[in-house]
C-alpha positions in Angstrom: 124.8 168.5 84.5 122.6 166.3 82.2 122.1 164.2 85.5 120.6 167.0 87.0 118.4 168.1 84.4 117.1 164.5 83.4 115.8 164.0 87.5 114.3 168.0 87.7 112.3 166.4 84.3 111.0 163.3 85.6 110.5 164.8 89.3 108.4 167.6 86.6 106.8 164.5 85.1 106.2 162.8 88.2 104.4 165.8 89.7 102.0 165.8 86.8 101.0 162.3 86.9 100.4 163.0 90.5 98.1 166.0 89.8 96.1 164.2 87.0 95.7 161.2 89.3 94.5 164.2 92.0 91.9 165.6 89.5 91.0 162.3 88.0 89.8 161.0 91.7 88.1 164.8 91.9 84.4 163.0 91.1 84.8 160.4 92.8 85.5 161.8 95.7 82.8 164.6 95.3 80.3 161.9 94.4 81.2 160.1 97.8 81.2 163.2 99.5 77.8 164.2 98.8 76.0 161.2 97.9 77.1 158.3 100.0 78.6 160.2 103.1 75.3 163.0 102.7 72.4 162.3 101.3 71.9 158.3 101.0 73.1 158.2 104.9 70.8 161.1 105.6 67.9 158.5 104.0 68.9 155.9 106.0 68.5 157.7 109.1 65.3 159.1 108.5 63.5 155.8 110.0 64.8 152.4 111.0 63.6 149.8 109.1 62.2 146.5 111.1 63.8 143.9 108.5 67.1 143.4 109.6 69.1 142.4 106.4 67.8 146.0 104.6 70.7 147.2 102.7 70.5 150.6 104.5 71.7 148.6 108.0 74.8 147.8 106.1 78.2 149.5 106.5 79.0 151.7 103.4 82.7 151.6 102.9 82.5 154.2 100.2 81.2 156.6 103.3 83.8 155.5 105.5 86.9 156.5 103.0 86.2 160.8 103.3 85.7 160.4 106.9 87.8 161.5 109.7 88.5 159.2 113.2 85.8 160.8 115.1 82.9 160.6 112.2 83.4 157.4 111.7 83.2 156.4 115.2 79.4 158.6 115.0 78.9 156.5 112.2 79.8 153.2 113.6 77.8 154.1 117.2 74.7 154.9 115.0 74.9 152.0 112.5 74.6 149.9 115.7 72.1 151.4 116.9 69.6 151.6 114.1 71.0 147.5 113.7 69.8 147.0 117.2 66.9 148.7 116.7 66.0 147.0 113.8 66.5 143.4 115.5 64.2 144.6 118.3 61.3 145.3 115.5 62.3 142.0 113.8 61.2 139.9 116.8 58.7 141.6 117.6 57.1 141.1 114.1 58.2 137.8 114.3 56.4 137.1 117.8 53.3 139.0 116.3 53.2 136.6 113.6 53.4 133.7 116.1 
C-alpha cells in the first residue's frame, strides 16, 4: 500500500513540474507567437530589401518553432523568394555602379 501511495505522489509531483514548466514557457511562446511569427515577419514582408545579407532575408528559427507543416512551407517558399528577389536588385545595383 505505501508503494502505491508513494508513485500516485511523485506521478502528483511529476504532473506539477510539468505544468510549471507549461506556464513558465507561456511568454515565450506568446512572445514568439506575436512578435517573431506576426509582426517582425509582417515588417519583413512589407518590401524586399536590395542588399542581400539584410538580416530580414534570414531564416528566423524562433518563427519556425509555433508553426505547423504547411506554414512553414509558406514561409520557406516566401523567404526564397524575397532572397531571390533581393539578389536580382543586388546585381543590378551592382551593374549600375559599374
Amino acid at each position: 500500500m505505501e508503494d502505491v501511495m508513494g508513485n500516485v505522489i511523485i506521478r502528483r509531483r511529476s504532473f506539477w513540474e510539468i505544468m510549471w514548466q507549461d506556464l513558465k514557457e507561456l511568454p515565450g511562446k506568446a512572445k514568439r507567437l506575436i512578435w517573431n511569427r506576426g509582426i517582425k515577419l509582417q515588417w519583413y514582408r512589407l518590401w524586399v530589401r536590395e542588399d542581400e545579407a539584410h538580416q530580414s532575408l534570414d531564416m528566423d528559427i524562433l518563427a519556425l518553432l509555433d508553426m505547423n507543416p504547411q506554414q512553414r512551407e509558406a514561409y520557406m517558399w516566401d523567404l526564397v523568394r524575397r532572397r531571390q528577389i533581393s539578389h536580382e536588385r543586388d546585381i543590378e545595383r551592382r551593374a549600375a555602379r559599374a
